[in-house]
C-alpha positions in Angstrom: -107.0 101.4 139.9 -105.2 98.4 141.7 -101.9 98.2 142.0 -100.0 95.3 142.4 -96.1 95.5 142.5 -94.7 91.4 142.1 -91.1 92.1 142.5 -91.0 93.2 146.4 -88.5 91.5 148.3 -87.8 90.4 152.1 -84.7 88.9 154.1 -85.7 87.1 157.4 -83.0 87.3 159.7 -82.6 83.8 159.5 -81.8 83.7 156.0 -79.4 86.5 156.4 -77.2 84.8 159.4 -76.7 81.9 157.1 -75.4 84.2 154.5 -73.4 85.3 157.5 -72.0 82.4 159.2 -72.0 79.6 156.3 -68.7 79.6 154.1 -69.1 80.7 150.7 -72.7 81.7 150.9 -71.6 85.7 150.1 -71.3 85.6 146.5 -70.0 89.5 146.6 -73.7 91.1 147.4 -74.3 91.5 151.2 -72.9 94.7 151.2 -75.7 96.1 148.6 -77.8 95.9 152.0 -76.7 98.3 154.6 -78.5 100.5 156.8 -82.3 101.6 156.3 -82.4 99.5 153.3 -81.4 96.5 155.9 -84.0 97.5 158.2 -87.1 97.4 155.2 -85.6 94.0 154.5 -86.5 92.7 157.2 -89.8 94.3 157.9 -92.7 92.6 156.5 -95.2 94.6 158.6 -96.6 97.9 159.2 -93.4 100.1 158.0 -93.8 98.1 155.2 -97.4 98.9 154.8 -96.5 102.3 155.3 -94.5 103.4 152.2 -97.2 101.1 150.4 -99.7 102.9 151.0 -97.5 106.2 150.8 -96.4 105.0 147.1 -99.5 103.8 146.1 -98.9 100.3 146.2 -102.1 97.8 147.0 -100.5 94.4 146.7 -96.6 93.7 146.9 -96.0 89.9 145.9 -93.1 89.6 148.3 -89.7 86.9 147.8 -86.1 86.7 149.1 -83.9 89.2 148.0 -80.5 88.3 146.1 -78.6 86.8 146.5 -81.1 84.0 147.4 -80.1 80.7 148.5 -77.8 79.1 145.5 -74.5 79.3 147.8 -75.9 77.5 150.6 -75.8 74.0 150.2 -77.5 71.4 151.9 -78.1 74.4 153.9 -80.2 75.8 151.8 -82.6 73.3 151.5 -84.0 73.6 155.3 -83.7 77.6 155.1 -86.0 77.5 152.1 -88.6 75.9 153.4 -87.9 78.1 156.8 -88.1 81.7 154.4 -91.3 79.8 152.4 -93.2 79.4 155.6 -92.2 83.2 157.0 -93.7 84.5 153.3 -96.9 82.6 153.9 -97.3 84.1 157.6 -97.0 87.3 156.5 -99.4 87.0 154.1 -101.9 85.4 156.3 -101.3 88.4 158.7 -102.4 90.3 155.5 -104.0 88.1 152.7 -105.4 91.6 151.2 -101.5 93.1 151.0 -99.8 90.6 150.7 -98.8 87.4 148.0 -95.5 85.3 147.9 -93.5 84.1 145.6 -91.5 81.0 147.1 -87.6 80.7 147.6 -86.2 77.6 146.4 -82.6 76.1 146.6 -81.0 73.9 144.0 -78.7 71.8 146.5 -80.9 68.7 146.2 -83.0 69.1 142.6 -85.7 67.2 143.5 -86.0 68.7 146.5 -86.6 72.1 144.9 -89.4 71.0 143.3 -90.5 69.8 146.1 -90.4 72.7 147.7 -92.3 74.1 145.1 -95.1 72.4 145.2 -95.1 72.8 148.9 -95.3 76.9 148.7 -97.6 76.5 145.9 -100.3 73.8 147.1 -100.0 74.2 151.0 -98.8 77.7 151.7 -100.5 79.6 149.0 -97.2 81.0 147.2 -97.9 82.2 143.6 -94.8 80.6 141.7 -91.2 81.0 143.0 -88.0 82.9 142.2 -84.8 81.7 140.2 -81.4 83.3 140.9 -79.7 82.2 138.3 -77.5 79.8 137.9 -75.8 77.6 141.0 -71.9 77.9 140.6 -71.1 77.1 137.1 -74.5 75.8 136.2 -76.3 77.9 133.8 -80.4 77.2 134.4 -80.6 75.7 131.3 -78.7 72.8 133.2 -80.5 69.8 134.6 -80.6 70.2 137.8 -83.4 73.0 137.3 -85.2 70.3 134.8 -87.5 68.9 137.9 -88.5 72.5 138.7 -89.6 73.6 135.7 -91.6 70.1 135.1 -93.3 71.1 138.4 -93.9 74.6 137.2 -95.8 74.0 134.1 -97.5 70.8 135.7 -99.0 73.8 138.5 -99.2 76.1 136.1 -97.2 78.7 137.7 -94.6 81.7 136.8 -91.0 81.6 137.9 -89.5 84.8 138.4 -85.6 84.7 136.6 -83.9 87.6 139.4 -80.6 88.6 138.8 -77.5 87.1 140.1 -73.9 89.0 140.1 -71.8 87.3 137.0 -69.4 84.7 138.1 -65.7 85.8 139.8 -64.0 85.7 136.5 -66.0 87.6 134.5 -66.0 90.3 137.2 -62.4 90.0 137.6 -62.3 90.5 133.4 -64.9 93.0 132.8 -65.9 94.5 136.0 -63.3 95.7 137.7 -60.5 98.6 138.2 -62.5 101.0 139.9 -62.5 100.6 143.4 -64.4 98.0 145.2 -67.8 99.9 145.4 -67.6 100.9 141.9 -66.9 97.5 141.2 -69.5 95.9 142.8 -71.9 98.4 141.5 -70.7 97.6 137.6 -70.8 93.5 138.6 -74.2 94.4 139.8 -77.2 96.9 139.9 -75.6 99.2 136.8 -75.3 96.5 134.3 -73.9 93.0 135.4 -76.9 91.9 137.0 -79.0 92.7 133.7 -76.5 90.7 131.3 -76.4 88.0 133.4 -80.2 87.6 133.5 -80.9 88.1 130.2 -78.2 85.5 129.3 -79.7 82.8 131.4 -83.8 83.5 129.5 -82.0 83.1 126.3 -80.3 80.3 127.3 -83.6 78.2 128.6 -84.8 78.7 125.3 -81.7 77.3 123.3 -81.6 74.2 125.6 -84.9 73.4 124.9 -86.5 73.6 128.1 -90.3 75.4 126.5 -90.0 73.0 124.0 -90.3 70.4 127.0 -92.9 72.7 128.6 -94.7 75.1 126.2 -97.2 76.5 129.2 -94.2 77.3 131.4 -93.9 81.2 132.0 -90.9 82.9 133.1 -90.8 86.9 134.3 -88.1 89.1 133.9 -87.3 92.2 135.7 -85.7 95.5 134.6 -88.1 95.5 131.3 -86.7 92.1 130.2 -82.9 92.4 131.4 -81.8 93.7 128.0 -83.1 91.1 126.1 -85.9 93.1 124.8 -83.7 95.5 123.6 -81.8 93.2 121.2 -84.8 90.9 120.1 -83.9 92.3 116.2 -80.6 90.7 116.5 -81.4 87.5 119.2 -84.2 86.4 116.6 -81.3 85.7 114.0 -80.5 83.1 116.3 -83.0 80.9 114.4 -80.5 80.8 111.5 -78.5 78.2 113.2 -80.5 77.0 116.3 -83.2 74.4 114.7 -85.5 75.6 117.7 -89.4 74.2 117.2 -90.7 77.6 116.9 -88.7 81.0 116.2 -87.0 82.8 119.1 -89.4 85.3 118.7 -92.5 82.4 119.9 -91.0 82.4 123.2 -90.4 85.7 124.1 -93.9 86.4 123.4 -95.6 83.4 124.6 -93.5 82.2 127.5 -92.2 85.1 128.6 -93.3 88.5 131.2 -91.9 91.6 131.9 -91.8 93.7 134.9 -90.9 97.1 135.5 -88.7 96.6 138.4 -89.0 100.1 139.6 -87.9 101.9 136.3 -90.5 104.2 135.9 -90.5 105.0 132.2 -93.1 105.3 130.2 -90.8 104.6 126.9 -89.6 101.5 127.9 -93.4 100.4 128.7 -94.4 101.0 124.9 -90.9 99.5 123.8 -92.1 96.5 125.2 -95.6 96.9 124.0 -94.7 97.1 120.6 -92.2 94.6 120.5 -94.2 91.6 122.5 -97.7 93.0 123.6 -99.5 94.3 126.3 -98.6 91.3 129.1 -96.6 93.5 131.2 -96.2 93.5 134.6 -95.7 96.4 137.5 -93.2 96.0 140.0 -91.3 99.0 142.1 -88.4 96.3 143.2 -89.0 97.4 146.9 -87.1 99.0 148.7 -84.3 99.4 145.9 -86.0 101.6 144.3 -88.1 103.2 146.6 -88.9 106.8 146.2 -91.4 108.4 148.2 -94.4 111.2 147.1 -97.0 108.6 145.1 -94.7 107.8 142.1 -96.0 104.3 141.5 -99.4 105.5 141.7 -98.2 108.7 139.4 -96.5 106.8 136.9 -99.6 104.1 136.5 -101.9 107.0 136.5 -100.4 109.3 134.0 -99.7 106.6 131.3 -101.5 107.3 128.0 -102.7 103.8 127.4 -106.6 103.1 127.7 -108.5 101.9 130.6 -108.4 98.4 129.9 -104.4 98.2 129.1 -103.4 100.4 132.1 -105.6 97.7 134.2 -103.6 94.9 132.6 -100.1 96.4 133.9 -101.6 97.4 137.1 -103.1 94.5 138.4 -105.5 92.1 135.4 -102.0 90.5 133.6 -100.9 89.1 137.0 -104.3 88.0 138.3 -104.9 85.6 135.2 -101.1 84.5 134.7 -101.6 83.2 139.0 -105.8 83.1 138.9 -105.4 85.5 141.6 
């Protein structure tokens, strides 16, 4: 059984000295980086390889890691198409191991889908990765409309990763603990996850699938919480005089991926609410663990044949025509 794992990330040491030296560019999350977890970072080669094969991984689909390149600037622009063209060399190095999916920054909007097209048509990239929102614009705003035009036109997924909430809902909600338990709360333990899920809910009230009904969007973490609330979200069409019901979207327009949270519950949770599209994904290295427990957890699901091959490996080859 083939395994491909699409949330898998990478920071060239290029991308990380601008996060470094350009003011404003740490948004809080540089610190979630230290050490070993630094050094697989930045590896896109035969360590890398090595726990793949060691997990049971055939494929990773590899893209920047938070907290991408929204707090760059005009910066941003040139180190996207620098971190785009690092993710197509590795692959090339290993077209059998190795996809991408592209980086994109929202300095210049019609750049970014510029960019996109770029990674997609010339570099081989398989879609591209959205970090949210930039400063105080949610991704329902504008400024991601040209992007998601170019996404449906190539018929492409964009992966929504989380992004750490903004300074003053941390300040309200996520703090009092000490910084690392702070950052920890703002982050990877739940603030990451509400802020995602917000951002997926908010595409669909502003429209943006009624503008383009092919365009598909990825979540992590099992849907970021939204799948966990659909019985309450879908009341939403009370009030929101959407084209279709809320529930339309979520099951036409949107993916999930595991994101390393091996559990067989939430797989048939999200089977029964929205289908068998699901996605694999071990969020490399974050939640690494070695002894073969990708492979193990794939393996020892009690689904048939043809719907384990589907999360393995068949959902993402026909959402990319891999």
């Amino acid at each position: 059984m083939k395994i491909i794992a699409i949330e898998e990330h990478v920071l060239p040491d290029e991308v990380k000295h601008g996060w470094n030296t350009i003011p404003g560019a740490d948004d809080g999350t540089l610190g979630l980086n230290p050490g070993l977890l630094g050094e697989r970072l930045a590896d896109i080669g035969e360590q890398r390889l090595a726990l793949m094969d060691e997990t049971g991984v055939d494929v990773q689909v590899l893209s920047l890691t938070t907290p991408g390149l929204n707090n760059l600037g005009h910066h941003g622009v040139d180190l996207a198409r620098r971190a785009n063209d690092i993710l197509a060399e590795a692959v090339s190095a290993h077209p059998s191991r190795f996809q991408a999916m592209a980086a994109l920054s929202f300095a210049q909007p019609d750049e970014a889908a510029r960019e996109l097209r770029r990674a997609v048509e010339e570099l081989g990239c398989k879609g591209a990765v959205l970090f949210g929102r930039v400063g105080d614009k949610n991704l329902d705003h504008m400024i991601f409309e040209p992007t998601f035009a170019s996404a449906a036109e190539l018929n492409v997924p964009l992966l929504i990763h989380p992004q750490i909430p903004q300074t003053s809902i941390r300040d309200t909600y996520y703090t009092g603990f000490g910084a690392p338990i702070d950052l920890a709360l703002s982050t990877f333990a739940l603030g990451w996850h509400f802020e995602a899920g917000i951002q997926f809910v908010r595409l669909i009230l502003g429209g943006v699938f009624d503008r383009h009904p092919n365009l598909q969007v990825i979540l992590g973490h099992w849907g970021e919480l939204v799948l966990f609330y659909l019985e309450r979200l879908v009341m939403l069409d009370r009030v929101s005089k959407l084209k279709r019901p809320f529930l339309d979207y979520v099951r036409n327009n949107l993916y999930l991926t595991a994101s390393g949270m091996f559990s067989p519950a939430y797989l048939r949770q999200a089977i029964d609410a929205v289908g068998v599209d699901r996605l694999f994904s071990t969020d490399y290295p974050y939640q690494y663990r070695p002894g073969g427990e990708a492979r193990r957890f794939v393996d020892d699901l009690e689904l048939d044949a043809a719907d384990k091959a589907k999360f393995a490996h068949a959902n993402w080859e026909r959402l990319t025509g891999s």
